[in-house]
C-alpha positions in Angstrom: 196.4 -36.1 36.4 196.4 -39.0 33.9 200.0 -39.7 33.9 201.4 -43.0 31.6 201.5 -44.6 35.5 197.9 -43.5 36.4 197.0 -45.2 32.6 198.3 -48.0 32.6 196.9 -49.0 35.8 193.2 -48.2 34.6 193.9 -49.8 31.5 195.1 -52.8 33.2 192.4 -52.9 35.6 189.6 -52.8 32.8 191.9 -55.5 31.2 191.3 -57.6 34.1 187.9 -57.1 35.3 186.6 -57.8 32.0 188.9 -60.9 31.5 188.0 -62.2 35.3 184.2 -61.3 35.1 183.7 -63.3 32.1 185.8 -66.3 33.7 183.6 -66.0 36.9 180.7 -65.7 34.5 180.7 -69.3 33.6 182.7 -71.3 36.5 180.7 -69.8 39.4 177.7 -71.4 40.9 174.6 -70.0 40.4 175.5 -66.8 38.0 173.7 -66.5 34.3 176.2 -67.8 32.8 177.2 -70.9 34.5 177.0 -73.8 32.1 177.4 -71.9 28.9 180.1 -72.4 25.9 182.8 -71.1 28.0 185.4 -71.1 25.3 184.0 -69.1 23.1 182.6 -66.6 25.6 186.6 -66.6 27.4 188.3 -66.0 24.0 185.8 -63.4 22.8 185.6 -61.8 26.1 189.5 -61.8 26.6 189.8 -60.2 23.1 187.1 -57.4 23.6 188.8 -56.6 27.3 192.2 -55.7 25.7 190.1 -53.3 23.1 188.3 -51.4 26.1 191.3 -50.8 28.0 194.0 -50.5 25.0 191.3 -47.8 23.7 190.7 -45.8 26.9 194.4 -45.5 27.6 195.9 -45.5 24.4 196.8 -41.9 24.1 197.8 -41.5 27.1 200.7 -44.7 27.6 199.8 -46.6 24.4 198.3 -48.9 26.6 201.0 -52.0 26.6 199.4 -53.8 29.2 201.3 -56.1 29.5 205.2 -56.4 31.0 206.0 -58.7 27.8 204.7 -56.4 25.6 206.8 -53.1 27.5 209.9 -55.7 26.9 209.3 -56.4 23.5 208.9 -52.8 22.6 212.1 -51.9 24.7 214.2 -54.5 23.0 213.4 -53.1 19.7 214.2 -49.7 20.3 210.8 -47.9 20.3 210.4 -47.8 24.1 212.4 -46.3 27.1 214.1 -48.8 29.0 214.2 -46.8 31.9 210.6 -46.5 31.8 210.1 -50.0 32.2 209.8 -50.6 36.1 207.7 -47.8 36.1 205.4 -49.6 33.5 205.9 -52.8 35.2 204.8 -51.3 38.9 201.3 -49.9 37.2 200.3 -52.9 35.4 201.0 -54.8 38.5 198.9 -52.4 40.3 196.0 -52.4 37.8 195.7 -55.8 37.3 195.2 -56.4 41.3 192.8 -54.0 41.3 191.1 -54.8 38.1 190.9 -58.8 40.0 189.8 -57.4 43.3 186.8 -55.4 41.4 185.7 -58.6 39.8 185.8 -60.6 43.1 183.5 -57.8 44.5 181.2 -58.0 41.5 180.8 -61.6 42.0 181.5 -62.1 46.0 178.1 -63.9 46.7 179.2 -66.6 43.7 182.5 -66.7 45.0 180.8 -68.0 48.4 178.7 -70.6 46.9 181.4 -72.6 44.6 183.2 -75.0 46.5 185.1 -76.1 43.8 188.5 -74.1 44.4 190.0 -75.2 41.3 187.2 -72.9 39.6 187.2 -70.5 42.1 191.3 -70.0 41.1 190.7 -70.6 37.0 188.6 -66.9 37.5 191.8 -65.8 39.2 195.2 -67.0 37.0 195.9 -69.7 34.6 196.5 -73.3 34.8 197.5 -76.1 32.3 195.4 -78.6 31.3 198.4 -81.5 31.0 200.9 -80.4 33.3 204.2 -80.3 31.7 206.0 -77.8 32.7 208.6 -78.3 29.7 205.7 -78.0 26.9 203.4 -75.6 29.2 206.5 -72.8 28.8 206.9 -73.6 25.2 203.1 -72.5 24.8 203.3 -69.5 27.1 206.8 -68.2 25.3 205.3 -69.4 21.7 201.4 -67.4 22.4 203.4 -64.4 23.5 206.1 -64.6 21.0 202.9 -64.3 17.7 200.9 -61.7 20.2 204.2 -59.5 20.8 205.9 -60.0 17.1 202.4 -58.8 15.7 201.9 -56.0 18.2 205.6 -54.6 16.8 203.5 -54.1 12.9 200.6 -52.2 14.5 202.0 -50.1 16.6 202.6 -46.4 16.3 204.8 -43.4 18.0 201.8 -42.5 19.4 202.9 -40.8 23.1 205.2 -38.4 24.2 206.9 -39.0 27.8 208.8 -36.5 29.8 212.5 -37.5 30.4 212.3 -39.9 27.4 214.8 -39.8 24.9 212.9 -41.3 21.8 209.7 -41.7 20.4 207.6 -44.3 22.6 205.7 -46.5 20.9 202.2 -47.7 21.4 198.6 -49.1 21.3 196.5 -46.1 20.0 193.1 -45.8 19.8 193.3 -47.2 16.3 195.6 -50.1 16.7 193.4 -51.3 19.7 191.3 -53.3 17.5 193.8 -54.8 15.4 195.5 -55.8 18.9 192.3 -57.2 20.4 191.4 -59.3 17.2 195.5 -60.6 17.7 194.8 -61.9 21.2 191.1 -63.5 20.6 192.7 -65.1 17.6 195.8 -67.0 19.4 193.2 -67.7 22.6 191.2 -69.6 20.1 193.7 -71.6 18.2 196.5 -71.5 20.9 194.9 -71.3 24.5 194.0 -74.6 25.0 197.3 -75.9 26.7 197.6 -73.0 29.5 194.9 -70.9 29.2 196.9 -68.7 27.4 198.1 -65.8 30.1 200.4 -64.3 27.6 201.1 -61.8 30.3 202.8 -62.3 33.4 200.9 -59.5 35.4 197.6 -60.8 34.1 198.7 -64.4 35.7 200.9 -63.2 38.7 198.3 -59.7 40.0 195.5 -62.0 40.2 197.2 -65.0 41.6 198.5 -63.2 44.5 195.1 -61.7 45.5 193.9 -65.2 45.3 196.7 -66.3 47.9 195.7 -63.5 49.9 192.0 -63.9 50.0 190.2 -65.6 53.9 189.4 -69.1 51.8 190.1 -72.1 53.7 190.6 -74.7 51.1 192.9 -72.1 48.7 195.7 -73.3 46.0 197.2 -70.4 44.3 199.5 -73.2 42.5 203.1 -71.4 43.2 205.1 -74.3 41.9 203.2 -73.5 38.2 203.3 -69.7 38.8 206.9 -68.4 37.3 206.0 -70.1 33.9 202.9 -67.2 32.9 205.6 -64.9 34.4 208.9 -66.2 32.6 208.0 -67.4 29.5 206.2 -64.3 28.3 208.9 -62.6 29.3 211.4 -64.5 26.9 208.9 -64.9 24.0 208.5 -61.1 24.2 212.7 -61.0 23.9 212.6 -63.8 21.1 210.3 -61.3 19.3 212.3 -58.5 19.3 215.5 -60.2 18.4 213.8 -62.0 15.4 212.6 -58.2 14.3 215.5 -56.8 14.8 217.5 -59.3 12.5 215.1 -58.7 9.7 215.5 -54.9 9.8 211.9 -54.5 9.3 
């Protein structure tokens, strides 16, 4: 039963819960956490959400995630690339269903705050100087150290029916390492965007949000293909960069 498909979908869900409960932890009115040091509580939170679902699904898909990082392993040669939709469709999946759990969990806060701009930071990112030029360059360049580090760690770690090499991975022992990466450039590098780093993260959750009974919504559309593109081309910049070096 617990296909790659079915894995990355739970492991993307955990992602998300995880990542959105600790967001909705300290934006929402009235929760135990409203009011506390939210940085340092998103980072860390971010970080140990990638570790719980990278090592729950690890042998099983090697848990990428993350489109950027299925890209970024695909230009480099150690993934299928006719596994990527596939990939792509399950962490889509998961992270909509990882988003609506968290909603659920905290549905009675969701009520209270009237402050949608909160109500959508739980949901997807957002810049804090809108610049579109400068808030790609942070998206690619976040996604660019997270994916060009992930290609050191990895590991042929799975075995996939109709695949013709070895597929590379986040095993249960490279989940830390991976986790430790992504608190690391939320702390020194997530301060412009919120650092999605992921355009499923950004894009599941955003279109829940849109599709949610509020009356005063903003999913923020006109920002929304930046957490989706510029992952996307950080993760390519990353595997052409490795690839020249012949690591």
């Amino acid at each position: 039963m617990m296909t790659p498909f079915i894995a990355e979908i739970i492991g993307t869900a955990l992602l998300l819960l995880l990542g959105q409960g600790i967001v909705a932890n300290v934006n929402l009115k009235n929760t135990i956490g409203e009011g506390q040091t939210p940085w340092v509580l998103i980072t860390s939170a971010w970080g140990f959400a990638v570790f719980v679902g990278a090592y729950v699904v690890g042998q099983f898909s090697g848990a990428h995630l993350n489109p950027a990082v299925t890209v970024g392993l695909a230009v480099v040669g150690k993934f299928a690339w006719d596994l990527v939709p596939i990939y792509f469709g399950a962490q889509l999946l998961g992270a909509m269903l990882g988003s609506g759990l968290a909603y659920l969990f905290y549905i009675d806060h969701y009520r209270l705050t009237t402050d949608e701009d909160a109500v959508r930071s739980t949901f997807c990112t957002g810049p804090a100087i809108r610049n579109f030029k400068n808030n790609f360059f942070s998206e690619f360049l976040g996604t660019f150290i997270l994916v060009f580090g992930i290609f050191f760690l990895v590991s042929p770690s799975i075995e996939i029916v109709g695949s013709d090499i070895q597929n590379f991975g986040i095993g249960s022992l490279e989940s830390l390492p991976v986790a430790i990466l992504v608190w690391v450039i939320g702390m020194s590098l997530g301060g412009t965007t919120g650092y999605a780093i992921n355009p499923t993260r950004d894009f599941g959750p955003r279109l829940l949000y849109a599709l949610l009974p509020r009356p005063n919504k903003n999913p923020d559309w006109g920002y929304s293909w930046i957490p989706i593109l510029a992952p996307l081309c950080g993760a390519v910049a990353a595997g052409v960069l490795y690839n020249l070096l012949g690591v």
